[in-house]
C-alpha positions in Angstrom: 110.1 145.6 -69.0 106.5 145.0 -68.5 105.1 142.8 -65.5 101.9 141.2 -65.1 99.9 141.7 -62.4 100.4 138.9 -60.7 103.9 137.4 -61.7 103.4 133.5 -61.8 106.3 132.4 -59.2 107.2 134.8 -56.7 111.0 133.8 -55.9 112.0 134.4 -51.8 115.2 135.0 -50.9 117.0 136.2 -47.2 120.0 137.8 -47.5 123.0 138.8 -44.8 126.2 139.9 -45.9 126.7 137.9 -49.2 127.3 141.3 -51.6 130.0 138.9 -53.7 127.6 136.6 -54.3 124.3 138.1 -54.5 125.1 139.9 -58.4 125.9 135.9 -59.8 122.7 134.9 -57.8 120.0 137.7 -59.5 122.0 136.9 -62.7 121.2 133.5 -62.7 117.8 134.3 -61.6 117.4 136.8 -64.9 118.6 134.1 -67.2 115.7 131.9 -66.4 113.8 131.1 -69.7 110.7 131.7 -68.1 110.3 135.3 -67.3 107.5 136.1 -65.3 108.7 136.0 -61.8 109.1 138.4 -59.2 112.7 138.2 -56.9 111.6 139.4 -53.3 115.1 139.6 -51.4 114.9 140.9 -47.7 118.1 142.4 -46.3 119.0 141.3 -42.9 120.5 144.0 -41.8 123.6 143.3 -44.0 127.3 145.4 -43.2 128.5 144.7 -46.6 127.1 146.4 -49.6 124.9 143.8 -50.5 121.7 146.8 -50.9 123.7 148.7 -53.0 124.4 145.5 -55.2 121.0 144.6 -55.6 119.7 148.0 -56.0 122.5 148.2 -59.4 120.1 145.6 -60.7 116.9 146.9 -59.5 117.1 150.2 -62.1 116.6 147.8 -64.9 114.6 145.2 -63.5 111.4 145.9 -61.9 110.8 142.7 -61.1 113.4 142.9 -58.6 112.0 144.1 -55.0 114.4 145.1 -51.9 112.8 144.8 -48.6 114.8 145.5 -45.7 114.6 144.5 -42.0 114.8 147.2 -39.3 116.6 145.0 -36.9 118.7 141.6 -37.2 116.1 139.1 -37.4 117.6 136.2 -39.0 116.4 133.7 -42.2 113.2 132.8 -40.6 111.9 136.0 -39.8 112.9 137.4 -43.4 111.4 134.3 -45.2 108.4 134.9 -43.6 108.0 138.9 -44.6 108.8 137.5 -48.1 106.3 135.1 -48.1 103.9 137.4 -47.0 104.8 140.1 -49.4 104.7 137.2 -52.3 102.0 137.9 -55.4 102.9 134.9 -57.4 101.0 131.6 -57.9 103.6 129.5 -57.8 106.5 130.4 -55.2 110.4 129.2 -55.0 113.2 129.6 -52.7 116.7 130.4 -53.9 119.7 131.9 -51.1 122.0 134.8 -52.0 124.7 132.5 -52.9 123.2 129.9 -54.8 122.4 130.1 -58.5 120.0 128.7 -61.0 120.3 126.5 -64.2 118.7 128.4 -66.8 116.0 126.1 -67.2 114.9 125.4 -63.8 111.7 127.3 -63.2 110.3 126.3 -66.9 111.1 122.3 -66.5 109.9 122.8 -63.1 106.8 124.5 -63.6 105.8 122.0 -66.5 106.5 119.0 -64.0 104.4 120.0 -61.6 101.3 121.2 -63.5 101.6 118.0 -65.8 102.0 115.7 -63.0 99.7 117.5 -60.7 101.7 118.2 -57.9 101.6 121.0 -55.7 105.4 120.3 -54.3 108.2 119.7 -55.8 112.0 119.2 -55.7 115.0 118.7 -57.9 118.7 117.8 -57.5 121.4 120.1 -57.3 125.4 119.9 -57.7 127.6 121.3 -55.0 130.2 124.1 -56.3 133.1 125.9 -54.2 132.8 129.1 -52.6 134.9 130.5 -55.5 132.4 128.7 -57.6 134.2 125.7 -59.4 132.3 122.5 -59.8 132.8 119.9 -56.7 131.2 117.1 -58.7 128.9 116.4 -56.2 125.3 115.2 -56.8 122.5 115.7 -54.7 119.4 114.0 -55.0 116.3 112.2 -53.0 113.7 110.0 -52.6 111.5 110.2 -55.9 108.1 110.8 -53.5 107.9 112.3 -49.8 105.1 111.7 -47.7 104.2 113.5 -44.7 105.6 110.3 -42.8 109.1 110.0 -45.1 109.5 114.2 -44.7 109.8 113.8 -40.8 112.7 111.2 -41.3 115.2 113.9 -42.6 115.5 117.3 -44.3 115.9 115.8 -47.7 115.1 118.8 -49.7 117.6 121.3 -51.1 116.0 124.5 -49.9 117.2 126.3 -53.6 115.1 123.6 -55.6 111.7 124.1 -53.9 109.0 124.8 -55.4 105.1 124.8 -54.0 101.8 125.5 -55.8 100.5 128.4 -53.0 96.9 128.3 -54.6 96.7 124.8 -53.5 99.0 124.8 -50.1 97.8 128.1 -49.0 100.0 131.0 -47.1 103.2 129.7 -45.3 105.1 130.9 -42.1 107.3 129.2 -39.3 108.7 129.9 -36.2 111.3 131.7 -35.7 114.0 129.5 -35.3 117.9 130.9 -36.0 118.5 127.4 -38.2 116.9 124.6 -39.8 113.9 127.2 -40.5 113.9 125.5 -44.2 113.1 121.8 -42.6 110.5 123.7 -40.5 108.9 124.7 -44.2 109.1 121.1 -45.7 106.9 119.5 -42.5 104.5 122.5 -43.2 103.7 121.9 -46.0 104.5 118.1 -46.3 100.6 117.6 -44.1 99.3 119.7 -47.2 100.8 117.8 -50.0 103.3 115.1 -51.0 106.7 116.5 -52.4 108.0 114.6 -55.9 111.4 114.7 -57.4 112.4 116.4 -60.7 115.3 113.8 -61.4 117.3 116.6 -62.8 120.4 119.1 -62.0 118.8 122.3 -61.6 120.6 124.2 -59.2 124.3 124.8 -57.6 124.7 125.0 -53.9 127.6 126.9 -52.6 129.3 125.1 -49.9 131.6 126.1 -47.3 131.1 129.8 -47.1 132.2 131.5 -44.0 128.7 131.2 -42.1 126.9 129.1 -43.9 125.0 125.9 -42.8 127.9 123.4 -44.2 130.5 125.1 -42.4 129.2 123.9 -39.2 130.1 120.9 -37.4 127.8 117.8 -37.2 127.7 118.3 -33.5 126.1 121.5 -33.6 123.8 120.9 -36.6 122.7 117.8 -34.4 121.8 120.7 -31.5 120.1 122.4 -34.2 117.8 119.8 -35.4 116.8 118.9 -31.6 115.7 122.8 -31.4 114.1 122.4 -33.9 111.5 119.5 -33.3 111.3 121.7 -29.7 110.3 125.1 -30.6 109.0 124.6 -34.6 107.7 121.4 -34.3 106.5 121.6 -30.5 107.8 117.9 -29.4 108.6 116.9 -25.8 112.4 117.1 -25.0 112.1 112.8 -25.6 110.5 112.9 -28.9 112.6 115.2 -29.9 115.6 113.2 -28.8 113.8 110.2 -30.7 113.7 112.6 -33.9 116.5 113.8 -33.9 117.9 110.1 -33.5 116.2 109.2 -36.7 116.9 112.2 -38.4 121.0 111.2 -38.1 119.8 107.4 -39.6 118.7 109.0 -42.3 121.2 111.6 -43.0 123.6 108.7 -43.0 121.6 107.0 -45.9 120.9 110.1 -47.8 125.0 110.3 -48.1 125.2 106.7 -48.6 122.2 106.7 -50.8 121.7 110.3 -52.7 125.0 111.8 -52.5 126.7 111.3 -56.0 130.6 111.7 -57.1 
C-alpha cells in the first residue's frame, strides 16, 4: 500500500498491556473510509504481547508505526513522543482499547474544514470490557470556550481531533493521570472545541486499570494534581477547581449522559 508523504491525520495512541484489545482497536482503525492516516502506537513497556500483536499488523500495513519506550513512562510521556513523531496535518487520539465507527475520521474531517474549526469532538457509546453495547451515550456542550473547558474534562479523549497547522506542536507535563484534560486546556487558549452531534466512537469501560475503574475519591485526587503540577495553580485554586470540576461532572451525568 502506498502512503503519501505526509499522511493527512496522524492517529496517537499509548499503549500498556492491552494485547486483547489492541488487534480490534487497529482493525477499527483500518476500516476507516478515509485512508490516509498514519497509526503511531508507543509501547509502554508492555508484559503482555501487545508488540508482537501490533507487529502481525505492521507486515501489511505500513502505515502502522511501533515506537517503544526504554523505560515505564506512562500515557503522558508516550503521547508526547507520538506527538512529536506525528507527520499528519490533522491529528486524533484513539487508546488501545477503544475502537472507531467506520466513518469517524471522514465525517470528522468534513466538519471541521466546513465549519472552520481547528477542534473538534464527537459523542461516543460506552461498551463492556468483553465489548457488548452498554447503551450509554456520551455527549457535551455543542461549543467549548477556553472558560467552559476549565469547568470539566468534557471531552472523550478517543473523539478528538485538532487541526495541528493551525494549533501548532502539543506536549504536557508529565502527569501519571488526567494527562488528556491537561491536552484539552492546551489547546482550548488556541482554539474553541465544537461538537459533532454524532456516535463515532466506543469506549471500553471497566477494564482492569483503566480510568473508570477507579473510585471517585481518587479520580478527585487526580484532578487536584492536576491543576498543581499541569496547570501550575496554588494548592487553593486548585482546591477551587477541583470543586468546580465535581459541579460539573455532576451536570455532565445529569445533562450529557444518555440511556
Amino acid at each position: 500500500m502506498r502512503i503519501q508523504e505526509p499522511p493527512v491525520v496522524s492517529i496517537i495512541t499509548p499503549n500498556h498491556n492491552c494485547a486483547q484489545f489492541i488487534g480490534e482497536m487497529i482493525c477499527s482503525v483500518q476500516a476507516q473510509t478515509c485512508q490516509d492516516w498514519e497509526l503511531i502506537i508507543v509501547d509502554d513497556c508492555s508484559t503482555d504481547e501487545s508488540c508482537e500483536v501490533v507487529r502481525s499488523y505492521m507486515k501489511s500495513d505500513p502505515r502502522i508505526r511501533l515506537l517503544q519506550n526504554s523505560r515505564n513512562s506512562g500515557a503522558a510521556e508516550s503521547r508526547n513522543l507520538a506527538l512529536r513523531e506525528a507527520r499528519g496535518c490533522w491529528i486524533a487520539f484513539l487508546d488501545s482499547d477503544d475502537l472507531w465507527h467506520p466513518e469517524k475520521l471522514e465525517k470528522q474531517l468534513r466538519f471541521m474544514k466546513e465549519g472552520g474549526f481547528a477542534f473538534s469532538y464527537t459523542q461516543y457509546e460506552e461498551i463492556s470490557e468483553s465489548g457488548e453495547s452498554t447503551g450509554i451515550i456520551v455527549s457535551g456542550p455543542c461549543h467549548i470556550t477556553k472558560w467552559g473547558m476549565l469547568g470539566f474534562c468534557w471531552l472523550g479523549c478517543l473523539t478528538v481531533m485538532y487541526d495541528k497547522k493551525k494549533l501548532g506542536g502539543l506536549q504536557i507535563a508529565d502527569i501519571k493521570k488526567n494527562n488528556d484534560y491537561a491536552m484539552w486546556l492546551n489547546l482550548s487558549r488556541k482554539a474553541d472545541c465544537y461538537l459533532l452531534p454524532e456516535v463515532l466512537a466506543k469506549y471500553r469501560r471497566g477494564r482492569s486499570g483503566s480510568i473508570s475503574s477507579h473510585s471517585k475519591i481518587t479520580m478527585t485526587i487526580w484532578h487536584y494534581k492536576m491543576w498543581r503540577k499541569a496547570e501550575g495553580k496554588s494548592p487553593f485554586m486548585a482546591f477551587l477547581h477541583t470543586l468546580l470540576n465535581l459541579a460539573c461532572g455532576v451536570l455532565k451525568k445529569n445533562y450529557y449522559v444518555k440511556r
